[in-house]
Phi, psi and omega in degrees: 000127166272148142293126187266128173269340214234014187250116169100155190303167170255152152244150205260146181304165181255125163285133156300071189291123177305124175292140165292347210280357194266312157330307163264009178290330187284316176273007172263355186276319176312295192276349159297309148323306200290347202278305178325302209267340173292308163316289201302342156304326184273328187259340188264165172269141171295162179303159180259339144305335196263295200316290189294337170276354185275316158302333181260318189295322165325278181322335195261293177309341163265015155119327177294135191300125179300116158104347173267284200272355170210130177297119155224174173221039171251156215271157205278350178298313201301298161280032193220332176282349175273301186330321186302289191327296162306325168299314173307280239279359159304289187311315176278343165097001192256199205247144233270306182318321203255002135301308174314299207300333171277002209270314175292310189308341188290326189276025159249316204292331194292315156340271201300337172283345173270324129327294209256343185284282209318297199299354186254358155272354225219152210254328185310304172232147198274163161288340167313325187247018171271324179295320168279002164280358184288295163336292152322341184251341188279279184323316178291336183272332176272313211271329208276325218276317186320000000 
């Protein structure tokens, strides 16, 4: 007995189309953080360490000496890591806190992309589970510090 093929609707294979939403729930979680820890910069008080170096550091750039003319008793790497933020935010008019907060997020973004650059050459994690470890990794260096 033969089968006529050519009898009856045909059927068609279903194409497999890549879902975007499982790809994208990691950078929407990423920018959702990112949205959270900026806010949350606004309503919690800054640390009072970052704050009095961010003063000493003014005071340095403004001609005074560290350990002579402003008392400080953390070693000059501590003010000296601030100075670049004041200096931009001199040069750009803006308020020195809210420069440091970008110099870090840009030095989280940078971070985690060089990360995420070494692991995806590296045999250590697939990409499924490297994209959710990016959020989490996000949240410990922007949110948890907080």
């Amino acid at each position: 007995m033969t089968m006529n093929n050519e009898v009856g609707p045909r059927l068609r294979h279903r194409q497999g189309y890549p879902v975007a939403a499982p790809a994208l729930l990691p950078w929407l979680s990423i920018i959702i953080m990112f949205v959270a820890a900026i806010v949350l910069r606004h309503f919690l008080a800054a640390n009072t360490d970052v704050s009095w170096l961010l003063t000493v550091g003014e005071r340095v750039l403004d001609g005074r000496r560290l350990y002579i003319d402003v008392v400080e008793t953390n070693p000059p790497m501590a003010v000296l890591v601030y100075i670049p933020g004041i200096a931009i935010s001199r040069v750009l008019g803006l308020p020195a806190e809210i420069v440091t907060d970008s110099l870090m997020f840009a030095a989280i973004f940078i971070s985690l992309a060089i990360v995420a650059r070494i692991l995806r050459k590296s045999s250590v994690l697939d990409g499924a589970q490297g994209r959710l470890l990016a959020p989490v990794a996000f949240a410990v260096l922007a949110i948890v510090p907080m």
